[in-house]
N, C-alpha and C positions, 0 to 999 in steps of 0.2 A: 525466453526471458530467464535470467536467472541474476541471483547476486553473489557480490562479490563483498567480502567485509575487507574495511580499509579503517587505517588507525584515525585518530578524532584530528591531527593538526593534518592528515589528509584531507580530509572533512572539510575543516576551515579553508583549505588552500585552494578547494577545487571551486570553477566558476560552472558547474553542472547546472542545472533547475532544481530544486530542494521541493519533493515530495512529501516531506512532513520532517519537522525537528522541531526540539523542545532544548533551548540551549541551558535548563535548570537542572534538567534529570536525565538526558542521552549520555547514554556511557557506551552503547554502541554506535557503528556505524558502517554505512554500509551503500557499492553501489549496486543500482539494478539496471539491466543493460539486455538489449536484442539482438546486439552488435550493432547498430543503425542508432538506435536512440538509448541515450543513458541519462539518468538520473538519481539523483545521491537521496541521501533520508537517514535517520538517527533514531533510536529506539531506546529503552532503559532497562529491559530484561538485556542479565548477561547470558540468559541458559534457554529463552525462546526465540528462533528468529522468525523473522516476518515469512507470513506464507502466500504467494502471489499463486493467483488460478488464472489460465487463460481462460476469459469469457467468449472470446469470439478472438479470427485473426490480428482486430485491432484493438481489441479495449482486452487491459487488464485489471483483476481486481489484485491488492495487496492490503493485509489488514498486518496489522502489531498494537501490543501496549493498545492505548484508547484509540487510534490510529486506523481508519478504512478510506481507499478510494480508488475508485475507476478510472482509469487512464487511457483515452485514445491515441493509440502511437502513431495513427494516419495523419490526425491530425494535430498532434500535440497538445491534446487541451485535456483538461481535468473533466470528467465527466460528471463527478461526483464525487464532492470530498466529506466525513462523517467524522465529527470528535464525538469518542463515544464513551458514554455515561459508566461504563462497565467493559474492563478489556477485553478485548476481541479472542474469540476463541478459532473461527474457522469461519470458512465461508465454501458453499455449494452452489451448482447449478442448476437448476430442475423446472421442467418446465418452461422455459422463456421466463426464469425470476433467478433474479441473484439472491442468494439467503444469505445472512450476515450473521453470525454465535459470537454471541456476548458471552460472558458467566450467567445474565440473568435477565438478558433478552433476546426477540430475535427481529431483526429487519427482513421486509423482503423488498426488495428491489426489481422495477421491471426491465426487461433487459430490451425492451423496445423504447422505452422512454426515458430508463435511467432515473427514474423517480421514485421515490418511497409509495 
């Protein structure tokens, strides 16, 4: 999985699936791609980009700006989407738990149920 940044009337023009955008404050943009499945998304830091971990072969996590969620690529569904309180700082794997870093919290997610 990786991304690719692509200019904003890119953005506009593409008919991808939109993983998160905020059409008030995204001044980035950007797509994310397996080669098999892609999907666009928009951020408003110009100096952090999003940081996507593989959780397992199908579900990826990608957090930015207030921005977290799990993506099943087998099955194209959202596994778990999070607007979050305090911008995302990172996310780890430990355990069977996805950890989620805020500035000034932390989520843990189970990686068996995908639930808080």
């Amino acid at each position: 999985m990786y991304l690719k940044e692509i200019s904003e009337k890119d953005f506009k023009n593409s008919n991808l699936p939109v993983l998160f955008e905020d059409k008030r404050t995204d001044r980035m943009f950007g797509v994310i791609s397996n080669d098999i499945h892609s999907f666009k998304l928009g951020w408003q830091s110009t100096i952090v980009k999003p940081v996507i971990k593989e959780v397992n072969q199908e579900i990826y996590a990608i957090g930015i700006d207030q921005n977290f969620i799990l993506i099943d690529l087998e099955l194209l569904k959202i596994r778990l989407k999070l607007k979050l309180t305090y911008f995302f700082f990172n996310v780890a794997i430990y355990n069977n738990f996805i950890i989620v870093i805020t500035e000034l919290e932390i989520f843990i997610i189970s990686e068996f149920t995908y639930k808080l």
